[in-house]
N, C-alpha and C positions, 0 to 999 in steps of 0.2 A: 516506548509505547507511543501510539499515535493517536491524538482528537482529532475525530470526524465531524464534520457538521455542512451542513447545507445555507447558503443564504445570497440571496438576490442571482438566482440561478446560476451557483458554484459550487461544485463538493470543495471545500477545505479540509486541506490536511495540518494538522498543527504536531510536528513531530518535538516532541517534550523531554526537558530533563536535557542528561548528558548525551541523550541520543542524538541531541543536532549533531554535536561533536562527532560522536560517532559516523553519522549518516553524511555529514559534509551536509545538511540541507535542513532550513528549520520550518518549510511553508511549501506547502504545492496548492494552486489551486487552477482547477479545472471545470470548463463549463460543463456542466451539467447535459446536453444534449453530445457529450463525448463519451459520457459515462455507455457503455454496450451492456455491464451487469457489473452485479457484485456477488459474491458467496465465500461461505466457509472453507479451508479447506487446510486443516494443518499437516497435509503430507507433503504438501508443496515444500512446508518450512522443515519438514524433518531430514527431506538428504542431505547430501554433504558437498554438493556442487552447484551453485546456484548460480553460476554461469563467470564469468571474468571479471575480475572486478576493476573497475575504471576510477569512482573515489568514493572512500567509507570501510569501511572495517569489516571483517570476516574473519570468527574464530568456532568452527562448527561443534555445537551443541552450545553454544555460547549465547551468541549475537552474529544475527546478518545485517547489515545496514549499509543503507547509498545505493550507487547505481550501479547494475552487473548490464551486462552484455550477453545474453545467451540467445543461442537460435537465430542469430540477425536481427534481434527485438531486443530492447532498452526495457528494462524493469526495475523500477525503484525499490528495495527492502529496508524496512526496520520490525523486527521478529528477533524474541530473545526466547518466549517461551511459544511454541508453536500451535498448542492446542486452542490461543487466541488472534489467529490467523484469518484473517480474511481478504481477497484476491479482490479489486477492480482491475475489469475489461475495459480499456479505451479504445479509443479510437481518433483519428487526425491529432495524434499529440504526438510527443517527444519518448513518452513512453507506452511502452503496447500492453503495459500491467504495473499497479501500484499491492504490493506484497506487505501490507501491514498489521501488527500486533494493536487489539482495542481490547477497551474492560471488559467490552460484552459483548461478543460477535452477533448473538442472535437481536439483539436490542437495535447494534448498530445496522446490519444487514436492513432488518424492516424498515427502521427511520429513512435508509437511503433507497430503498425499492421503493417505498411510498414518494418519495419524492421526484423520483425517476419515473413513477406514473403519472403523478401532477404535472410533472414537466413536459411530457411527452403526451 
């Protein structure tokens, strides 16, 4: 699972537990004027190919986690149960989508739209 949080114009990712392990990555953080959206969506996490995976772990209906390679696009995952899925759009970063598992998608989603209005 992932902690989201917002502060001094940066989404913070705080990837938790053995999931660093898993994911090769324990911190992303990103300005906030990179952020293009966030939402729901756990169909993304329920296929069974999330694209190449370059470092982190993948055991499908398990755990996705670390960075995949699909479509020409860099995308970070950590998703073990998928119906707490939620998707940031970036943009001028390293990745063109961050794929992460939170306690409360609909909690988190607002806190970070809210923020992304203030910032913007």
């Amino acid at each position: 699972m992932t902690a989201v949080n917002v502060a001094e114009g940066k989404l913070i990712l705080e990837v938790e537990g053995w999931d660093k392990l898993w994911s090769l990555r324990s911190r992303l953080e990103i300005p906030l004027e990179h952020v293009a959206g966030v939402y729901s969506d756990p169909e993304i996490a329920r296929g069974v190919w999330h694209g190449l995976r370059i470092g982190g772990t993948s055991v499908p209906g398990v755990i996705t986690a670390g960075t995949f390679y699909q479509h020409g696009e860099w995308i970070f995952w950590d998703v073990h149960h998928p119906e707490n899925t939620i998707v940031f759009d970036l943009h001028d970063e390293h990745y063109k989508k961050l794929v992460v598992e939170v306690a409360d998608p609909a909690e988190t989603i607002g806190r970070i739209q809210s923020a992304l209005g203030q910032g913007r």
